[in-house]
N, C-alpha and C positions, 0 to 999 in steps of 0.2 A: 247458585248454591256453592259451588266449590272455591267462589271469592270469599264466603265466610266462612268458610271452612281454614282458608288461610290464613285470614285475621286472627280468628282465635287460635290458632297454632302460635302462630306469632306470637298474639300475649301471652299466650302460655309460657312460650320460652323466653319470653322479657322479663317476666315474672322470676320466671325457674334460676337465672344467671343472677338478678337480683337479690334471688332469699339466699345464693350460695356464695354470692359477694360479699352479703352484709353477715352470713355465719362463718366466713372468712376471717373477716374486720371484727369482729370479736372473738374470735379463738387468737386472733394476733394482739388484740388491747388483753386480753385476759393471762398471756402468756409474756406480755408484758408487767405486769403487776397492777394491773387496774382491776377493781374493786368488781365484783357483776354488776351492779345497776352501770357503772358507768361503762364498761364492755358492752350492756344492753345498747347504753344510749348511742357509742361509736356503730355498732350494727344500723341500728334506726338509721342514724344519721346517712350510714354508705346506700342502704336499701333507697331510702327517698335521693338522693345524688343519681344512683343509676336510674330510676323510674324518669329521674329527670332530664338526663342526657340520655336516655331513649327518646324522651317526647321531643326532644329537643332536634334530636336528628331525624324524627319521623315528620316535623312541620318542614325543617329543611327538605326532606329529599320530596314531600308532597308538591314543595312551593316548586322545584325543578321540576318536576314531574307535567304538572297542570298549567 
């Protein structure tokens, strides 16, 4: 039990660096002069990038691991 208790800790916090990455990346496109839908769309696009190089690094370090 205390292994999925890790897990989802873990996404929690892959999640939590994700949504403050991607309200980053639009507070920076929107302080730049970009419009909101397109600050939305720089956010989306950072959110899914880090979701991505998590999973990316989480096959990596399983393939070292097993």
């Amino acid at each position: 039990m205390p292994e999925l208790a890790v897990v989802v800790l873990t996404a929690v916090l892959v999640v939590l660096v994700a949504l403050l990455t991607a309200a980053g990346a639009g507070k920076l496109a929107r302080l730049d002069g970009a419009t909101y839908p397109t600050a939305i769309t720089r956010a989306a696009a950072t959110f899914a990038a880090v979701l991505t190089v998590a999973a990316a690094v989480t096959a990596a370090l399983a393939a070292l691991v097993l």
